[in-house]
SEBATOR-698068 format. One record per residue: x negated, y, z negated of N, C-alpha, C, O, CB in turn. Coordinates in steps of 0.1 Angstrom, whole numbers, padded with zeros to 4 digits, always signed. Glycine has a CB too. Layout:
BEGIN
XYZXYZXYZXYZXYZ...
***
This chain:
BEGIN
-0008-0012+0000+0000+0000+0000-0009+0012+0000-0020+0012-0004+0010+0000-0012-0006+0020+0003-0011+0034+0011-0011+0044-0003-0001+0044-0010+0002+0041+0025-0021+0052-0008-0021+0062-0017-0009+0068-0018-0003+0068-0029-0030+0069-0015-0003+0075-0007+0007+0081-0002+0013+0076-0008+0014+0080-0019+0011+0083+0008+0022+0063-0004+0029+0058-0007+0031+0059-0023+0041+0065-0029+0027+0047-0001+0019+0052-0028+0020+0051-0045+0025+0059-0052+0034+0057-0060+0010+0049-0051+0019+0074-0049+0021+0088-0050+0039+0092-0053+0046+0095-0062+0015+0095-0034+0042+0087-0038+0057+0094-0038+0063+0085-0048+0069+0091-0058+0066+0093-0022+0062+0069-0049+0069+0057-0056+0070+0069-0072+0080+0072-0078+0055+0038-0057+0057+0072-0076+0050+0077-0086+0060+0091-0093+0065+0093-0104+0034+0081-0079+0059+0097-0080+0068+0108-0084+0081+0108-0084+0088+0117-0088+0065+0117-0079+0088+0093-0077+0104+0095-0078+0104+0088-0089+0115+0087-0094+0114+0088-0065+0096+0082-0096+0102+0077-0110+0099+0085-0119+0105+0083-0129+0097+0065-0116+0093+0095-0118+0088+0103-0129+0102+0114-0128+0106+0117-0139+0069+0110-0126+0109+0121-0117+0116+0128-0113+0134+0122-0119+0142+0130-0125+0112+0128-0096+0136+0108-0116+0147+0099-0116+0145+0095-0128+0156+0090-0132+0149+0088-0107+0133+0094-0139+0132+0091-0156+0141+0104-0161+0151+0104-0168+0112+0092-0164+0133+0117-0154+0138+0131-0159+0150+0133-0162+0154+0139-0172+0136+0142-0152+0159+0128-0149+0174+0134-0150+0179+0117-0156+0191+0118-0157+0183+0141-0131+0175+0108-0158+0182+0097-0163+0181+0104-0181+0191+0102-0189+0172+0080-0158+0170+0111-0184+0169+0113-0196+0180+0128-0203+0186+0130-0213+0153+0116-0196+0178+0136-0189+0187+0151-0192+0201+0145-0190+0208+0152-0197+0184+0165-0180+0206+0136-0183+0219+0136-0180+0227+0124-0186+0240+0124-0187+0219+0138-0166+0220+0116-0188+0229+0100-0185+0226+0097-0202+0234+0091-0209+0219+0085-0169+0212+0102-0208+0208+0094-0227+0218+0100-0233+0223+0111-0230+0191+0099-0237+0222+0093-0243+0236+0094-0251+0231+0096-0266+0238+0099-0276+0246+0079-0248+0217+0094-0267+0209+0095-0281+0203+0105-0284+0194+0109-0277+0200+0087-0283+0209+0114-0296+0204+0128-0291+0186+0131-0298+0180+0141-0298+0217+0140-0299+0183+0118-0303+0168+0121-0306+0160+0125-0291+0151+0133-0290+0161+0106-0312+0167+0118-0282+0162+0121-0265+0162+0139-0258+0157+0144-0248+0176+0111-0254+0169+0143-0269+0174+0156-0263+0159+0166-0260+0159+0178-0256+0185+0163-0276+0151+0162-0261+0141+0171-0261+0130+0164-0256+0119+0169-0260+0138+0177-0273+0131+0156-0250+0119+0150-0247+0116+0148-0230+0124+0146-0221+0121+0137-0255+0105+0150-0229+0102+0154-0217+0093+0145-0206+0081+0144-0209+0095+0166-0220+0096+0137-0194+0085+0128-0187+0074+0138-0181+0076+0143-0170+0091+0118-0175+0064+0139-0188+0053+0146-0181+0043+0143-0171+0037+0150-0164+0047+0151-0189+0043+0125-0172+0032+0119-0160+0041+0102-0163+0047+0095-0171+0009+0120-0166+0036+0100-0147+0040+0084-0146+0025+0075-0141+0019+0077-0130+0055+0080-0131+0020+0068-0151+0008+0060-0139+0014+0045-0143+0018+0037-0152-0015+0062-0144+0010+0048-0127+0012+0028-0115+0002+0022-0119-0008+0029-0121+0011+0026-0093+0003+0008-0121-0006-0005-0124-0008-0004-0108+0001+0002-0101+0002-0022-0134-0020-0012-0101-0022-0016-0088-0007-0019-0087+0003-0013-0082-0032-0027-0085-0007-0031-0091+0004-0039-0084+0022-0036-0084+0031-0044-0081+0001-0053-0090+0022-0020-0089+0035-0019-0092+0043-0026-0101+0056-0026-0102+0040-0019-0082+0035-0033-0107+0040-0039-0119+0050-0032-0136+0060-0032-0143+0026-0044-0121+0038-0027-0135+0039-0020-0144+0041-0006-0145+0032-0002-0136+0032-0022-0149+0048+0009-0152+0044+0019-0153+0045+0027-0163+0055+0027-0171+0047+0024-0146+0033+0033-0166+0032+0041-0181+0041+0055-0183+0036+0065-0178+0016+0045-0185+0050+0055-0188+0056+0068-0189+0050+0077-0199+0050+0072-0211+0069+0068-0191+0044+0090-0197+0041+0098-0208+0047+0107-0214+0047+0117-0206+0032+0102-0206+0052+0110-0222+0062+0117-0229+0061+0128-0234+0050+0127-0239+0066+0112-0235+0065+0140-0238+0066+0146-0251+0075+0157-0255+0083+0162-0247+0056+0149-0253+0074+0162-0267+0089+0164-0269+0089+0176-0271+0096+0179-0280+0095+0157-0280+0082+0187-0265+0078+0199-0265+0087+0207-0279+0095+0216-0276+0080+0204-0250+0085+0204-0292+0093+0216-0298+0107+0212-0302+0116+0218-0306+0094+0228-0287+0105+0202-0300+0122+0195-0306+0119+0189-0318+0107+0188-0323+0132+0181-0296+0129+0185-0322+0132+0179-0343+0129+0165-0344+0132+0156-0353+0154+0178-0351+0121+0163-0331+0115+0143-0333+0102+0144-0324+0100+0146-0312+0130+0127-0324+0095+0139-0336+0076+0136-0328+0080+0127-0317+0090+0121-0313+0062+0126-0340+0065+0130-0314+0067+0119-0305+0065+0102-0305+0070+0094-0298+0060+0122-0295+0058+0099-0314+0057+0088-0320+0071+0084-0320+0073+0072-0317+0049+0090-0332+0080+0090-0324+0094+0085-0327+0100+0085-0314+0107+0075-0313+0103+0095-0337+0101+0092-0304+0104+0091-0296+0101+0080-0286+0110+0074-0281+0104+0099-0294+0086+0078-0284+0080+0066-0280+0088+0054-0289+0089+0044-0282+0064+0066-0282+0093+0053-0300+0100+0041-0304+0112+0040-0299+0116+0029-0296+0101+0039-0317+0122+0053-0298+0134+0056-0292+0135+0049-0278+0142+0039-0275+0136+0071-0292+0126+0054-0268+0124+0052-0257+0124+0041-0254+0131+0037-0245+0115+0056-0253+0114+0029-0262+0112+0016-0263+0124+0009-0264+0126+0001-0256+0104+0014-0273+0130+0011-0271+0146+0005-0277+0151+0007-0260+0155-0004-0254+0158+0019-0293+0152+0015-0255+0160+0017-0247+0159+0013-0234+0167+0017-0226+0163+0026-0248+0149+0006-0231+0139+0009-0217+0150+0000-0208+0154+0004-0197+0118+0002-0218+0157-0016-0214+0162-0018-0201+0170-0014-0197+0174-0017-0186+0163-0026-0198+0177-0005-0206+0189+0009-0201+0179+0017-0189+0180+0016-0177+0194+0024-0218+0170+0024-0195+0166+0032-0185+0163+0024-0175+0171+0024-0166+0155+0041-0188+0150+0013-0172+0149+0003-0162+0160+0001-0154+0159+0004-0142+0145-0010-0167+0173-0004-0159+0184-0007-0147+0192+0008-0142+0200+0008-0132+0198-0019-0155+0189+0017-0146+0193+0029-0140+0180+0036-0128+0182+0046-0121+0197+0041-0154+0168+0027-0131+0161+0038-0124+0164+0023-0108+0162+0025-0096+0139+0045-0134+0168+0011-0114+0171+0005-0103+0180+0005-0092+0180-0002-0081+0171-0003-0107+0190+0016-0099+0199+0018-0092+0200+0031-0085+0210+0033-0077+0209+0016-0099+0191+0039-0087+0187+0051-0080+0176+0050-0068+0178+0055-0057+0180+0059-0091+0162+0038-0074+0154+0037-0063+0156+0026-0053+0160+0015-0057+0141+0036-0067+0154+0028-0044+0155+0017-0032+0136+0011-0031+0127+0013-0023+0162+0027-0013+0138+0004-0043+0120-0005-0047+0129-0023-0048+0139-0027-0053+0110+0002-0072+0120-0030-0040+0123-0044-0041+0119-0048-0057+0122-0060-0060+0114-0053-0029+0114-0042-0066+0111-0044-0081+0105-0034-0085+0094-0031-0082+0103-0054-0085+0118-0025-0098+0113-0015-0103+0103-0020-0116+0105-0031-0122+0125-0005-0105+0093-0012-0117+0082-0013-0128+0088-0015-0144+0096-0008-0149+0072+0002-0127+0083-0027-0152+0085-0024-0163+0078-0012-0170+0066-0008-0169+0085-0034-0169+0087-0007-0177+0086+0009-0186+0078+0006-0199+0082-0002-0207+0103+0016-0193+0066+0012-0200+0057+0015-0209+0056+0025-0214+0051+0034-0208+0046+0014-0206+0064+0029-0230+0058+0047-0231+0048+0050-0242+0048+0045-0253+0071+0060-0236+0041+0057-0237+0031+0067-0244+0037+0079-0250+0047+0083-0244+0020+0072-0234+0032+0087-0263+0030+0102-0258+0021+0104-0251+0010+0098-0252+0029+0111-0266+0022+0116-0243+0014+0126-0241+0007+0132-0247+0014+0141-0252+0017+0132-0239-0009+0134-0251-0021+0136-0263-0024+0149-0251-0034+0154-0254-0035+0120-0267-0019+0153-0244-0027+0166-0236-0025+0182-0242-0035+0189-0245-0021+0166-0219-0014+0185-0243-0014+0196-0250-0022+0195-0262-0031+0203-0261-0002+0200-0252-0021+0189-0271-0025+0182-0290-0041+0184-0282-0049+0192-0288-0017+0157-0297-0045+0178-0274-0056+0180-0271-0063+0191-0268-0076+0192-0269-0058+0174-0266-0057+0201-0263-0062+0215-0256-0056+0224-0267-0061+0235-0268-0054+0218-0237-0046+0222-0276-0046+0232-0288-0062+0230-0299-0068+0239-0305-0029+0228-0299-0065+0214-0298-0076+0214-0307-0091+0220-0301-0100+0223-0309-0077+0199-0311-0092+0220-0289-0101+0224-0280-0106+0238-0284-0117+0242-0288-0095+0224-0268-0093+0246-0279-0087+0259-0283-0097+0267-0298-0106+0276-0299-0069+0254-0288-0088+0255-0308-0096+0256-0320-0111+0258-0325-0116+0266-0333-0094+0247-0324-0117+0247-0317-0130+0241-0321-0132+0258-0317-0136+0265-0326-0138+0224-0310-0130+0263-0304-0140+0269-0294-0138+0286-0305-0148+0294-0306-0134+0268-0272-0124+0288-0312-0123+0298-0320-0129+0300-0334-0130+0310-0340-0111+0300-0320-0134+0288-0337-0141+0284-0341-0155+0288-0342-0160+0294-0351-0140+0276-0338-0158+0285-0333-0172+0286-0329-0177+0303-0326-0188+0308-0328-0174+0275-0314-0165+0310-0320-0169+0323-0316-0164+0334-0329-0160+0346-0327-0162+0326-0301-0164+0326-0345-0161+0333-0356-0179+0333-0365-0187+0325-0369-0147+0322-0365-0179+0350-0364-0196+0349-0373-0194+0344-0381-0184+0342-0387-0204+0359-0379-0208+0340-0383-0214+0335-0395-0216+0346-0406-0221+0343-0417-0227+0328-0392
***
């Protein structure tokens, strides 16, 4: 399969997670939580959803458990949206990128405080 290909696969699930999450979750811990990246195993096997909950009343750790609970809900909705001979089972992460660039942030304000 073609980069391309993977790419688009990549971004209609990341796109069809979004509105499965804004429109269709009935759990309101979900209400705030955001798909920020999808990565494909080679074999389309698998895909990691990364998450996070920008500023809402549930970490993400909790949400990654929420999510978990729910996945073959989401799985059979994202099957019925994509035209894939086998949609990927759902893996979630949070998202450690912002958490990471606020600590960055830090270190570096940090560093530019005299001695």
């Amino acid at each position: 399969m073609s980069q391309r290909a993977r790419e688009k696969i990549r971004e209609a699930i990341k796109r069809k997670l979004g509105e499965i999450l804004e429109f269709e979750a009935r759990d309101p811990r979900l209400e705030w939580v955001t798909v920020m990246d999808v990565r494909l195993s080679r074999d389309l096997r698998y895909a990691t959803v990364l998450v996070s909950t920008l500023g809402g009343g549930v970490s993400e750790e909790e949400a990654v458990a929420v999510l978990t609970q729910h996945k073959g809900f989401l799985r059979s909705e994202l099957a019925k949206r994509l035209r894939l001979r086998r949609v990927p089972e759902l893996r979630f992460e949070p998202d450690l990128t912002a958490r990471r660039a606020r600590r960055i942030e830090q270190l570096l304000a940090e560093d530019d405080e005299p001695a």
